[in-house]
N, C-alpha and C positions, 0 to 999 in steps of 0.2 A: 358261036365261037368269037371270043374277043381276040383283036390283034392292037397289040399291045406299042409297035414299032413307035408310032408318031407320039406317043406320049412321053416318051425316053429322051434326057438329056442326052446330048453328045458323049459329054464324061464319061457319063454311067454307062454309056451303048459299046465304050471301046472296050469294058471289063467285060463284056458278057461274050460267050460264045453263040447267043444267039436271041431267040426269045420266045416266051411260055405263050402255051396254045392253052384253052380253054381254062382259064384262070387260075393257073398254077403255073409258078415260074420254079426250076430246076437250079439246085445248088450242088456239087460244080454240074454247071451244061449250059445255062443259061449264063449266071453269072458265075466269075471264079470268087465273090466274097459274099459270104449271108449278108453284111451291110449292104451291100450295091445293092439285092435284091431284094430287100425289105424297103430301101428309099424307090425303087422304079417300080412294086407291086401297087397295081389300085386297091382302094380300099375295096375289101367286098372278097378278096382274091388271096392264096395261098402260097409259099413260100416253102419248098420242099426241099430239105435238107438231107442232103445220103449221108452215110456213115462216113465216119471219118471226124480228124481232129482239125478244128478250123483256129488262128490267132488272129492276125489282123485287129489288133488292140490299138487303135492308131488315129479312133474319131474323136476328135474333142466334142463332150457333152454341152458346154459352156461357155462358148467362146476360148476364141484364140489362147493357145496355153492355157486350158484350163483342164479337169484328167478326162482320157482318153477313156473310148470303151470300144470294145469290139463290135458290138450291133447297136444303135438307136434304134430303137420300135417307131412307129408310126402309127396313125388309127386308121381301123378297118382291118389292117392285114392281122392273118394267120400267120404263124412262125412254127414251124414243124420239123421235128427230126426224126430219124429213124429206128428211135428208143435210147431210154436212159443212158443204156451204157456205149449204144453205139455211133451217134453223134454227138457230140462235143466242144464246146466253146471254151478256148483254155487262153488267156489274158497274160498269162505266164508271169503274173506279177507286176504288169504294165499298168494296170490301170482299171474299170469296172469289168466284167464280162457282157453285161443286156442294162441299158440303161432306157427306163420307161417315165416319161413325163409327158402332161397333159394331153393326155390321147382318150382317144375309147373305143369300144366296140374293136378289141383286138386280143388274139390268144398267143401263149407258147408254150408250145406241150412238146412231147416226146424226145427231150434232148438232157445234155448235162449242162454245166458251168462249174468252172471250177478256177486255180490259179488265179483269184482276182485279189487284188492291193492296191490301196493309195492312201493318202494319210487324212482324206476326210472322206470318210461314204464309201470307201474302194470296197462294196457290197460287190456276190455274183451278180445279182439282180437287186440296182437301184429304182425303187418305184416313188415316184412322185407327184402326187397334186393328180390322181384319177378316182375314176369310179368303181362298180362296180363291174361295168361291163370290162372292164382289163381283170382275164381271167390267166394261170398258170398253173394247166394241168401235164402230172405225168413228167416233173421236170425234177430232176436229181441234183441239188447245190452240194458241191463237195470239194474240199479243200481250200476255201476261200479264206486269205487272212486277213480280213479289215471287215468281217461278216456275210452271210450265206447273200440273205434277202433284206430290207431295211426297206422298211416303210415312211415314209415322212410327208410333210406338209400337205396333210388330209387325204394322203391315198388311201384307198378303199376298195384293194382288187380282192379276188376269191383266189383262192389257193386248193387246187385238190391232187391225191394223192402226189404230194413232195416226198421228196428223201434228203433230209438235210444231214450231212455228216460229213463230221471232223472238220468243222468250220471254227475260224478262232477269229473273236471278235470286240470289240472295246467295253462294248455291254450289249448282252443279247448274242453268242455265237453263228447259232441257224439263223431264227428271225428277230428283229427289232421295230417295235412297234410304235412310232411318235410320232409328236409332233400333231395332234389333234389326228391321227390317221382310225381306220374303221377296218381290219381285215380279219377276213373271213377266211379258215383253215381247216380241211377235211381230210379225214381217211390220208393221214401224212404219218412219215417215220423222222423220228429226230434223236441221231446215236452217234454219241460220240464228241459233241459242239463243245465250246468251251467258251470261257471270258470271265473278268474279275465277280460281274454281276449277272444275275439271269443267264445260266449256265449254254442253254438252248433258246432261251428266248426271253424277249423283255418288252412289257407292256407298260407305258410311260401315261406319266397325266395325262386327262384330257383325250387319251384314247381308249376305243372299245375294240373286243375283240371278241370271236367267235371260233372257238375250238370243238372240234366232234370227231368221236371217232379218232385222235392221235395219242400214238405212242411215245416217251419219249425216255432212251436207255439209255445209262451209260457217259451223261453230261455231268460237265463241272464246273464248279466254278475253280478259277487258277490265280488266286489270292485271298491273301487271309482276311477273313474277315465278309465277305463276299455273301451274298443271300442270294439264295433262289439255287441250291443245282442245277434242275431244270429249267425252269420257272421264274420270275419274277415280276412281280403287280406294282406297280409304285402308283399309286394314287388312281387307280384303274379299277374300272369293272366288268371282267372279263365274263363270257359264259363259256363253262366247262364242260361235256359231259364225254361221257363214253369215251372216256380216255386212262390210259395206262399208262404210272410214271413207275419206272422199274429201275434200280440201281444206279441213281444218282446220286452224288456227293456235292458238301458244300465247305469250305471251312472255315464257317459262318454260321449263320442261320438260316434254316428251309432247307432239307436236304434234298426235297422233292422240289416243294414249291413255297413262296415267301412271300408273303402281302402285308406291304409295307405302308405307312405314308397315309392311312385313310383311304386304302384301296378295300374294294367291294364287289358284287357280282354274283357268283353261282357259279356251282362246284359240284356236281352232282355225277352217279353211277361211273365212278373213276376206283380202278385201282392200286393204292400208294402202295409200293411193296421194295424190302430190302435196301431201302434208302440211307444215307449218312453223312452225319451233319459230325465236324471234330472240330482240331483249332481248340483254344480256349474259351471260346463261348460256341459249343456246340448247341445249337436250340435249334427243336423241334426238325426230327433227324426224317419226318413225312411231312409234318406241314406245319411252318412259323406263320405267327397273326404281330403285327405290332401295329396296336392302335387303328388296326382295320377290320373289317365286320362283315365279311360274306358271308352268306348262306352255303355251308356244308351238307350236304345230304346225300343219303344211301354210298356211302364209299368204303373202301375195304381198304384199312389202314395197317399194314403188318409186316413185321421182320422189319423193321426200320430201328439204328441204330444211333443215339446222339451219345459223343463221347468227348473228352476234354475237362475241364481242369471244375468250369462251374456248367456241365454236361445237362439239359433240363429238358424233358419230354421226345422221349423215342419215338411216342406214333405223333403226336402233335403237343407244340406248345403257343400259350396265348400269353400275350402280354401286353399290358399297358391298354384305355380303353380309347375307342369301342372297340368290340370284342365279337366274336363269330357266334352265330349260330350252328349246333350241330343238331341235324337231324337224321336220323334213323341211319347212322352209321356203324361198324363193328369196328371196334379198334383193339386187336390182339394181339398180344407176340413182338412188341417192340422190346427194346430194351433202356437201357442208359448205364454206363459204364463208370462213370463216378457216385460215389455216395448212395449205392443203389437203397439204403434202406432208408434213405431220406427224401430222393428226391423221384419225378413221377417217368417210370418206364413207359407204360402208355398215352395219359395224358398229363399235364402240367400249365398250370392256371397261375399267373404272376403281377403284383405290380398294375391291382386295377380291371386285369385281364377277366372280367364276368362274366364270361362265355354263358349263352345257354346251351345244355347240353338233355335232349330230347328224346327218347326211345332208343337209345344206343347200347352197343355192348363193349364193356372197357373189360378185358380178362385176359391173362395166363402172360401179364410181362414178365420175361425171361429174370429182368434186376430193375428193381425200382417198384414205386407204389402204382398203385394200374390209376389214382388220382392223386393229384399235386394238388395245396394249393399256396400259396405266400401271396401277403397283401392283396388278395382278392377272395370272391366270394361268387364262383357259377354259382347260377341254378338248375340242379341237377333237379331232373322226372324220367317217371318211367324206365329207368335206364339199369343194366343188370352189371355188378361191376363183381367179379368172381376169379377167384387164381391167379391175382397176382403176384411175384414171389414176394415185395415189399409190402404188400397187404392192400385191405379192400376198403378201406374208411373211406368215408362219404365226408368231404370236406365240402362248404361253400354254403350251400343255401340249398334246403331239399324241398324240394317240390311237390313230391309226394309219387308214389308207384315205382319206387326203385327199390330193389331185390337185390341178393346176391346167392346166384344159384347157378350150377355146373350148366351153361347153353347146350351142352351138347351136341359138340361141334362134330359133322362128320367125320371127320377123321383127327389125329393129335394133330397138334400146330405144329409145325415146324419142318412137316412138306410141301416144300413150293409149290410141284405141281397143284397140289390140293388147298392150297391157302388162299380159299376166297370166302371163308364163313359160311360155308351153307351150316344147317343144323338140319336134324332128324324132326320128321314130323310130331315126335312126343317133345321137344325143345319148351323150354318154360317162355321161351323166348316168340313162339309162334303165336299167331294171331287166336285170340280167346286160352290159350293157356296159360295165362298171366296167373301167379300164384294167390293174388288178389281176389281172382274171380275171371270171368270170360270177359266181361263187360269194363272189366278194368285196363286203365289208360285205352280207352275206345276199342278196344279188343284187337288192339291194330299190332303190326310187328316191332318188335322188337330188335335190333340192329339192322343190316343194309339188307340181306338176303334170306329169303326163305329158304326150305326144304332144297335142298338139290341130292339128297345120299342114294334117292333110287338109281341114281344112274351114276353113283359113285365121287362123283363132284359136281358142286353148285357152280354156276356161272353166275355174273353179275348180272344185277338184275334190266334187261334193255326194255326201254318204255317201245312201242309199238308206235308212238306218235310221240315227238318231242319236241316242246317248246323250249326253245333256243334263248328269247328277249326281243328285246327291242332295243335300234338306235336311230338317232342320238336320244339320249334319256339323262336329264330333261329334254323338252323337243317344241319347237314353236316355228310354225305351224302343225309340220309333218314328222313325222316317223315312221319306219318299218322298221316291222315285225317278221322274226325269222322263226323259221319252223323247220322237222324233219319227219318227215312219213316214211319207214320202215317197209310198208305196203300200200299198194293203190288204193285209194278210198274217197272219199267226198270229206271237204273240212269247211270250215268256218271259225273266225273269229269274231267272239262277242266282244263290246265294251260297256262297262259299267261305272255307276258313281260309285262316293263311298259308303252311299246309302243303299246300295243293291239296286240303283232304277239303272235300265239299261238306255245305252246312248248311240247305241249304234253296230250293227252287225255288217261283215262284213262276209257274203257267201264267195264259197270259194270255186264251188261245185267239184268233179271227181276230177281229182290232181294222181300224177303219176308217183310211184315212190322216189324217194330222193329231197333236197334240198330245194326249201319253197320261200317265199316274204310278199309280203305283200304291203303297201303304205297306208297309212290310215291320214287323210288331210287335217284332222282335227277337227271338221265337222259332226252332228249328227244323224240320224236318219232324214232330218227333216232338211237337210243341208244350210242348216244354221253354226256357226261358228261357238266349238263347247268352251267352257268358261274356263280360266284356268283352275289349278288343284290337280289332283292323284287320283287316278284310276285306278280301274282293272281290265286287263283283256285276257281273253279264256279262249284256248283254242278246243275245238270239238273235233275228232279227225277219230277213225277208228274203233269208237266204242270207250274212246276215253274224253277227258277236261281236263287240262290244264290252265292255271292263272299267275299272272303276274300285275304286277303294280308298275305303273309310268306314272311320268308328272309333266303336266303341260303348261308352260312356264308362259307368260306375255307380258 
């Protein structure tokens, strides 16, 4: 049992009613303010917050008159309440709610933040200049006017199950990502945020990000002209996956989500749905590219609406290069409201925009051509483009193994419940029933999802083991590499050249399910220092491989 007396300021000893017995200190019991007892806890030690609404907005983060915030964090300590909705940090407009700079090895879960303003960073939760070991689980940002959480000058906390809402913010309403920062975000809900730019959140140059597993419903952007609903990349490259953007609006461009600037990354097993882009340059009412190139793959693009005066691409439009790759996506059921017999209800290629477009399904837009193309030239393979009401022409550059033939979608379009693309196992679209032959385009599938009609609807398709990426990338000396195991199992990553010679493996042995990384020094097996150029690292985890490409810069 730690006794805790003799380590306690005078100051801090007259707030407290007393003091925490075995390395948890009591809020109110111990002390009457979460701050007093976040600055007297040791590191190592716990911070337990009862229900109830706490203010005390009244610490300068920054020196003298600089803005105040309710709690300073410290490293080591835990910050704990007694669930989302029933303890509470309310700033009441004063100033941050939890301001976190240069610490580590410290958590805050179980609590809210809300009510926070100020006219620069007045975030719920200001995070600055940390690691990853500054974790924030289990924490609900709500109603914050100057942004939820903001990340800046290199923080790199993890973030799991959040609930960011009805947060309004200058760019970025829930979270904002810069300033060279690295955050990691899981199993999170993001409904209702707003701001001119990045509806719900905004990924800046220069930083990487890590999304899995989040929701995000019902953002917007609240100015004209505005990208990203949810979303926005600006010279970023984020990793994406198992994520749902549902019923965001922009009135702009990206109604979903918008990558701008030369931003890049991976976008994978996500589903765009019901989205909308208006305003007079409504573009790309699920997902806008300008002049950026990510890798899109296996996503379920649908009911998404762009509308306005020069209105262009309902499920996704590209423009200007470089341009995205899509792979094995189903893009169905968008629309577009202006000029529908002209311009592309599902997709929309513009201006350079040379998307390639890979084993996809582009079919049944509501108004508009199911493919767009002005001043460019995708190249379209393998890809089935059928029912659309603007029609099915193959514009751009053909690649060869594209069809236009009814998928077969289990049910009609234009049931939500049911609108995630599965098809019927007779689907021309399923693996080996390519019209072509079995063996035609690799006998591989056809849009994002297989078969799911036995059981009345398909779900998205979830990999069992998923490679996340790697940061920073480029990377000199070091990097980690993020991963997620679905199930417990033994994994390993491989590295290799661009010649196939392997450089280096790294054994993991049997890891638990959940979120895993590991760092690779830039060495190889033989602990020689690898040369610079572009790899590959291949994770083995489950019964599957995955691979990606880094570059080791010196």
């Amino acid at each position: 049992m730690r006794r805790m007396l003799g380590l306690l300021p005078l100051a801090l000893l007259a707030l407290g009613a007393g003091v925490a017995q075995g390395g948890v200190i009591h809020v109110p019991g111990d002390y009457s303010t979460i701050h007093a007892a976040v600055q007297a806890c040791p590191a190592g030690d716990t911070v337990q917050v009862a229900a109830g609404t706490y203010h005390d907005c009244t610490h300068e983060t920054e020196g003298a008159g600089s803005t105040p915030a309710c709690v300073i964090m410290k490293s080591g300590v835990t910050l704990r309440g007694a669930g989302k909705d029933a303890t509470i940090v309310d700033a009441q407009g004063l100033g941050r709610g939890i301001f976190v700079e240069l610490i580590e090895n410290a958590r805050i879960e179980q609590l809210q933040v809300r009510g926070a303003f100020a006219a620069v960073y007045g975030a719920g939760i200001l995070i600055r200049q940390v690691d990853a070991s500054v974790e924030v689980n289990d924490v609900k940002i709500q109603g914050n006017t100057d942004g939820g959480v903001i990340c800046i000058n290199g923080a790199s906390p993890v973030l799991r199950r959040m609930d960011f809402i009805g947060n309004v913010g200058k760019q970025g309403g829930g979270l904002a990502i810069e300033e060279a920062s690295h955050t990691q975000c899981y199993d999170s809900y993001f409904g209702a945020n707003s701001s001119p730019a990045g509806g719900a959140l905004i990924i800046r140059a220069n930083c990487d990000a890590i999304l899995d597993g989040c929701t995000f419903e019902g953002n917007s952007t609240n100015a004209a002209f505005g990208s990203g609903g949810a979303i926005l990349c600006l010279e970023a490259a984020p990793m994406i996956t198992d994520c749902i953007l549902r019923d965001n609006d922009t009135q702009g461009y990206g109604g979903a989500i918008a990558y701008m600037n030369g931003a890049g990354g991976t976008m994978s097993h996500c589903l765009i749905q019901g989205n909308t882009a208006s305003y007079t340059y409504g573009l790309g009412a699920g997902i806008h590219t300008d002049g950026s190139s990510p890798l899109l793959e296996y996503l379920v693009i649908t009911e998404n609406e762009a509308s306005g005066f020069w209105a262009e691409g309902g499920g996704i439009n590209v423009s200007f290069s470089p341009a995205p790759t899509l792979r094995h996506c189903t893009i169905f059921n968008n629309t577009v409201s202006t000029n529908p017999d002209v311009y592309g209800g599902n997709v929309a290629c513009q201006f350079g925009g040379d998307a390639i477009i890979d084993k996809c399904i582009i079919a049944d837009s509501q108004a508009g051509l199911g493919l767009y193309c002005l001043s460019s030239s995708p190249v379209v393979s393998c890809t089935d483009i059928w029912g659309n009401a603007g029609g099915d022409a193959l514009c751009g550059t053909d690649g060869g193994g594209n069809f236009s033939l009814d998928p077969d979608f289990c049910v009609a379009p234009g049931l939500r419940e049911a609108a995630t693309g599965a098809v019927y196992l007779g689907s021309p679209c399923m693996p080996g029933n390519h019209p072509g032959g079995p063996s035609a385009c690799d006998g591989d599938l056809i849009g994002a999802v297989g078969s799911g009609c036995s059981t009345g609807v398909g779900e998205l398709p979830l990999a069992a083991a998923r490679l996340l990426g790697n940061a920073p990338n480029p990377f000199n000396p070091k990097t980690t590499v993020f991963f997620v195991l679905d199930a417990p199992g033994v994994a390993s990553i491989r590295i290799h050249d661009l010649a196939g010679r392997r450089i280096a493996t790294l054994p993991l042995g049997a890891l638990a399910a959940g979120s895993h990384q590991v760092v690779w020094d830039g060495r190889d097996d033989r602990g020689k220092p690898a040369a610079s150029g572009v790899y590959f690292y291949s994770l083995d985890a489950l019964g599957e491989t995955q691979s990606r490409r880094m570059t080791l810069v010196k």
